[in-house]
C-alpha positions in Angstrom: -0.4 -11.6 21.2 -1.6 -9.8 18.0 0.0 -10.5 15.1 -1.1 -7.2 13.6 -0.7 -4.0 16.1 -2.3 -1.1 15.4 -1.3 2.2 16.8 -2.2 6.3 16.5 1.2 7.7 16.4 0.0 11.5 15.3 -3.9 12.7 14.6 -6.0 10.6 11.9 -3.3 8.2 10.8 -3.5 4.7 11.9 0.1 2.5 11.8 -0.4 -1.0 11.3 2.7 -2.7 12.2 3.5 -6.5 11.5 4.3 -8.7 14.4 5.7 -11.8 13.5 9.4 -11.7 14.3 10.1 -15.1 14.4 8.7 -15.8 11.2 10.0 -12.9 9.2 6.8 -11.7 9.5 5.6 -14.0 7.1 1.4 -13.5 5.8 -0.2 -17.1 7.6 -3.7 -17.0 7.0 -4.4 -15.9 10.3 -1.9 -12.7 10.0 -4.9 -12.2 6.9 -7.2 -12.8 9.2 -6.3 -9.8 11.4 -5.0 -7.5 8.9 -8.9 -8.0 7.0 -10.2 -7.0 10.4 -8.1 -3.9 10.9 -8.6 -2.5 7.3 -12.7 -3.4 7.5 -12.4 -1.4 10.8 -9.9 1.7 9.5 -12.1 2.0 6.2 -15.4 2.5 8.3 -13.1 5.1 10.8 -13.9 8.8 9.8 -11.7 9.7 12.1 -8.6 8.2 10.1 -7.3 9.3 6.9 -4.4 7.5 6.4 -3.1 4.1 6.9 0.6 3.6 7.4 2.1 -0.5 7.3 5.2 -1.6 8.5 6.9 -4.7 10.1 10.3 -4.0 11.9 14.2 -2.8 11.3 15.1 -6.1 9.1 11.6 -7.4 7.6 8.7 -5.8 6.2 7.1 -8.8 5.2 8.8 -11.6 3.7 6.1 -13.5 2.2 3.9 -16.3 2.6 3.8 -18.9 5.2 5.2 -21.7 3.1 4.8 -23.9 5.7 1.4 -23.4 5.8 0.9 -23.7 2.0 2.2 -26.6 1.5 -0.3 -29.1 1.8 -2.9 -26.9 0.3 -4.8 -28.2 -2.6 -5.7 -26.7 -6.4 -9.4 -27.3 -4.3 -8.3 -25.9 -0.9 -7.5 -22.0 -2.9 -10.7 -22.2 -5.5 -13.4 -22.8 -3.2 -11.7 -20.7 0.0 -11.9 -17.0 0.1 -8.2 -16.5 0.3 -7.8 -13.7 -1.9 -10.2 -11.6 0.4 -7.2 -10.0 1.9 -5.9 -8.5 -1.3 -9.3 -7.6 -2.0 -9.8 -5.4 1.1 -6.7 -3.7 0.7 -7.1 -2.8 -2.7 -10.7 -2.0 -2.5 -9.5 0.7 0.2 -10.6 3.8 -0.4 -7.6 5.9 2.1 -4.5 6.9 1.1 -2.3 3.2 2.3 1.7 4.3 3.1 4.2 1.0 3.5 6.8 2.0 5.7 9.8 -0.6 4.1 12.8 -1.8 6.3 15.0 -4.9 5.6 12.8 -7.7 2.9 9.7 -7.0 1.5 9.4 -10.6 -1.1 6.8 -12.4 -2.7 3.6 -11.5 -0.6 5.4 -8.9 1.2 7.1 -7.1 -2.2 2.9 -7.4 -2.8 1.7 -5.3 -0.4 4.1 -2.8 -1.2 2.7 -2.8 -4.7 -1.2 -2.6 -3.1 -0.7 0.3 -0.8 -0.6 4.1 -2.6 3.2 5.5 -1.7 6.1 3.5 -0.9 9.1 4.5 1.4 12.1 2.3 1.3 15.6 2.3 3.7 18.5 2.3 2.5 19.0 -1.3 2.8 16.1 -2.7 1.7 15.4 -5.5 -0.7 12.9 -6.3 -2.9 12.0 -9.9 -5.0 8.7 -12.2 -6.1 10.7 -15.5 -5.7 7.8 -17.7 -5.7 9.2 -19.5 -9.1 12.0 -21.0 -7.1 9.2 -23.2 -5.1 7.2 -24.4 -8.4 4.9 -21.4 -8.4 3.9 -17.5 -8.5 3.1 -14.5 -7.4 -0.7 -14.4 -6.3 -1.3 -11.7 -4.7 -1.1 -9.1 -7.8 2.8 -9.0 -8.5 2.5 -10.9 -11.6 0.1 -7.1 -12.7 1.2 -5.0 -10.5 4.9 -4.8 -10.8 4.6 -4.7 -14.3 2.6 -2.0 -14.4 4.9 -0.2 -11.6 8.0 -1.1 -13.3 7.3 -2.2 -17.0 7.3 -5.7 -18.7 10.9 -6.3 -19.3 12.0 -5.5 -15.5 9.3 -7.1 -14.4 9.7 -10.0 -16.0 13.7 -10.1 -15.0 12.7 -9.8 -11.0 9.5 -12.5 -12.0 11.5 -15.2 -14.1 15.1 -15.5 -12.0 13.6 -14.6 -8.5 16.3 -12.4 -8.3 16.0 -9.4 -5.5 16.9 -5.8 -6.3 18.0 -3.4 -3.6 16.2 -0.1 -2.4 17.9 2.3 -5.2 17.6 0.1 -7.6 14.1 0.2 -6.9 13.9 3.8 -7.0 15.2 4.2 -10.5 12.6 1.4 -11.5 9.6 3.3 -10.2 9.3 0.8 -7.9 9.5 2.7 -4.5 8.5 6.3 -4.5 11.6 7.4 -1.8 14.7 6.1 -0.4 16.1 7.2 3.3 18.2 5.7 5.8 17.2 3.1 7.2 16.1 4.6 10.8 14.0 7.4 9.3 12.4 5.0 7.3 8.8 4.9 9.7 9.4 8.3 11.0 9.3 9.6 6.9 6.1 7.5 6.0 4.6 9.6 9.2 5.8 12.7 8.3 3.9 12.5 4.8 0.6 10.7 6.2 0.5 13.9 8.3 0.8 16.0 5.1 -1.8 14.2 3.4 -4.2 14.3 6.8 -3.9 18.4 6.1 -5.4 18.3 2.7 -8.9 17.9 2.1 -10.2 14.7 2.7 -12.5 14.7 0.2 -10.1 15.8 -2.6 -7.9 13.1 -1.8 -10.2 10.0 -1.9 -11.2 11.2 -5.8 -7.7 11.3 -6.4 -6.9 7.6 -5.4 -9.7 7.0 -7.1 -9.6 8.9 -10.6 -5.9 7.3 -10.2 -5.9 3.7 -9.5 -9.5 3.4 -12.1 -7.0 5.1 -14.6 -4.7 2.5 -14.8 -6.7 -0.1 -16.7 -8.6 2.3 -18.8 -7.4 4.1 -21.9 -6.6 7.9 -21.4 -9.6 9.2 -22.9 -11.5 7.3 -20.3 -9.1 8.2 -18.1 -9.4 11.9 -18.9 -13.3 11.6 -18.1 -13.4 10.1 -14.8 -11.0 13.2 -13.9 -12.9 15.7 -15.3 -16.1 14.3 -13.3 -14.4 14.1 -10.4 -12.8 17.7 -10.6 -16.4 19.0 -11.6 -18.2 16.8 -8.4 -15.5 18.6 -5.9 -16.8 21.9 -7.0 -19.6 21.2 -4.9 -17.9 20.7 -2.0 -17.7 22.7 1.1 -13.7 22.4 1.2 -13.5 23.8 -2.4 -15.2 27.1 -1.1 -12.9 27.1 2.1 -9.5 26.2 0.5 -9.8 28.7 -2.2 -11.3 31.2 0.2 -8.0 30.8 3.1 -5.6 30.9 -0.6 -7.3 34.8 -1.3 -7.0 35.2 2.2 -3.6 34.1 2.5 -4.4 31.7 5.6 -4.1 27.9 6.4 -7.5 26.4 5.4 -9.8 24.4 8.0 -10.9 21.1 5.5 -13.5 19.0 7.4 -13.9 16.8 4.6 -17.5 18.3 3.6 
């Protein structure tokens, strides 16, 4: 059985949904294994757009295989490629949705913080425990949650492994929405079909004028947008989305 399935639930967006129930869904290398596969295949799909994740009604993802990792070496994760995972994701160039239900911690709380929107039920919780097993988060939490939530929060959820629920998330910055908990998937498709509408072309310069942003100062930051505003002017959706505006119709993008 997959660890990983992969479905079409609505036109151009692909739901990856985690399927490791008895282990809380927890990232073993081979889980990597597959989700590298189906993000190297999605990011070479023209015909999808947007990429939802998910795991089930109590657990996103609730981390590493610990079970796994404990006999690993300091030589077994310098001379293995076992970051490639993160890479992938990050290096993704299509709008990634998490769809969060139940625990997203340490590896899991990660891939929330890799993907581009975040919805979150009601009851879900949040934490980067890894200190409470002698070591840290090493998949990005250590950057990205302080950049997603600021030092002194980050350092609170970092330092006493503590978790944090769904709203409290949402006042951090942390999760971009909260809804109950059994709308939670049917919300994260409802806006990857909104995104799907908009030009395809247009949104890939936006995650990327975005996410290069972050770790460059605002005047560099201000250039790559201005590039990418002027390079969309020579687009063909440009012409037809202005064009259907003045014409007071839906636009046809075909990513051109």
């Amino acid at each position: 059985m997959s660890l990983v399935l992969r479905e079409n639930p609505v036109d151009h967006v692909a739901l990856l949904r985690m399927n490791r129930p008895d282990a809380m869904n927890a990232l073993s290398t081979a889980v990597r294994e597959e989700l590298c596969e189906h993000f190297e295949a999605l990011s070479a799909d023209d015909d999808v757009r947007v990429i939802v994740i998910t795991g089930n009604e109590k657990v996103f993802i609730a981390g590493a295989d610990l079970k796994e990792m404990a006999d690993k070496t300091t030589a077994d994760w310098a001379f293995s490629d076992a970051r490639k995972m993160w890479r992938i994701i990050g290096n993704c160039q299509k709008p990634i949705i998490s769809a969060v239900n139940g625990f997203a911690l340490g590896g899991g709380c990660e891939m929330a913080l890799s993907t581009d929107i975040i919805v979150a039920g009601e009851g879900a919780q949040f934490g980067q425990p890894e200190i409470r097993v002698g070591i840290l988060p090493g998949g990005g939490g250590t950057q990205r949650l302080v950049r997603a939530v600021g030092k002194y929060r980050a350092m609170k959820m970092l330092l006493t492994a503590e978790f944090i629920g769904a709203q409290e998330a949402l006042e951090m910055g942390l999760v971009s929405e909260v809804v109950a908990d059994e709308e939670v998937l049917d919300r994260a498709i409802d806006l990857a079909k909104k995104i799907t509408h908009m030009p395809p072309l247009s949104v890939k310069l936006t995650k990327e004028v975005v996410n290069a942003g972050l770790d460059a100062s605002l005047e560099t930051g201000l250039l790559l947008e201005r590039k990418a505003f002027e390079i969309l002017f020579a687009t063909d959706d440009q012409v037809e989305g202005m064009k259907a505006f003045a014409e007071k119709r839906r636009p046809e993008f075909k990513g051109k």
